[in-house]
C-alpha positions as CSV (number, residue, x, y, z in Angstrom):
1,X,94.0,73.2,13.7
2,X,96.5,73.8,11.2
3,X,100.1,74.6,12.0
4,X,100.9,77.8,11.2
5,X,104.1,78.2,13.2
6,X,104.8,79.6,16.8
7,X,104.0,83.3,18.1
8,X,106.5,85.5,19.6
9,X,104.9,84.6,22.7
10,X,105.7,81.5,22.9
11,X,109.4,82.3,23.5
12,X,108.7,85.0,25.9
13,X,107.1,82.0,27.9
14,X,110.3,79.9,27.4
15,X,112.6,83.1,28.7
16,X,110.5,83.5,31.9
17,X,110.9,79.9,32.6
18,X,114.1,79.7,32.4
19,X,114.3,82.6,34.7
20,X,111.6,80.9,37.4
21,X,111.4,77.3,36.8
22,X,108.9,76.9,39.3
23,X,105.3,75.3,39.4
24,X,103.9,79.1,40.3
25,X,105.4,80.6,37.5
26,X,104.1,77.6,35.6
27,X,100.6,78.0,37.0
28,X,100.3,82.2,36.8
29,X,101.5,81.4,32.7
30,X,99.3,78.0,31.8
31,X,96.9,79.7,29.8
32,X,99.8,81.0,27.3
33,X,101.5,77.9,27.2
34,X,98.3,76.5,26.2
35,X,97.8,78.8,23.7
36,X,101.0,79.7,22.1
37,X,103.4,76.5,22.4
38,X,101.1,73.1,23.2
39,X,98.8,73.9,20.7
40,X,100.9,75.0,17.9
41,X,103.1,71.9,18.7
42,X,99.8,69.8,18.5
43,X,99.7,70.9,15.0
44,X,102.7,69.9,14.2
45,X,103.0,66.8,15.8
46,X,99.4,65.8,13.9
47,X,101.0,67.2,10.8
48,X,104.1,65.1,10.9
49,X,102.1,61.9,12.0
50,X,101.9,60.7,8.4
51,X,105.2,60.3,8.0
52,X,106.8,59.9,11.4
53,X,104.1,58.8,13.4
54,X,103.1,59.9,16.7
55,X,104.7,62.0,18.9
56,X,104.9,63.0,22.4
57,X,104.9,66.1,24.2
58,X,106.7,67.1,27.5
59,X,105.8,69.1,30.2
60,X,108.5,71.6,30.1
61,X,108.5,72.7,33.8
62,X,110.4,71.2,36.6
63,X,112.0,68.9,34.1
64,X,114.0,66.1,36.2
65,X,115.1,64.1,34.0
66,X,118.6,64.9,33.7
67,X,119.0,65.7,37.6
68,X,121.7,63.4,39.6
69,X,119.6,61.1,41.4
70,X,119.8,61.0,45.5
C-alpha cells in the first residue's frame, strides 16, 4: 500500500475519542480505525523506514501512560 495521506475520517475518529475514551467506543469504531488511520500510518511508517527505520504504532485508546500512578 502506498501512502496517500489520511481521510477526513480519520479525524472524525480522533474527535469521537476524545469525546468517549472508552474500550466500547473503541470497539463500535475498529473497523474505521483500521481503515482510515492504522493503515494509512502503515504506509507511512514503511515509507519512512528507509531513512529512519522502523517505527512503532500505539494503540490510541485508553492511553495510560501519562496517568499518575496509584
Amino acid at each position: 500500500m502506498m501512502f496517500e495521506g489520511f481521510p477526513e475520517q480519520a479525524l472524525v475518529f480522533y474527535e469521537g475519542l476524545r469525546a468517549d475514551n472508552t474500550k466500547a467506543y473503541w470497539t463500535d469504531h475498529k473497523a474505521v480505525y483500521d481503515s482510515c488511520v492504522k493503515a494509512p500510518m502503515e504506509a507511512l511508517l514503511a515509507r519512512l523506514e528507509p531513512e529512519f527505520g522502523s517505527g512503532k504504532l500505539f494503540r490510541p485508546y485508553r492511553d495510560v501512560r501519562f496517568s499518575k500512578v496509584i
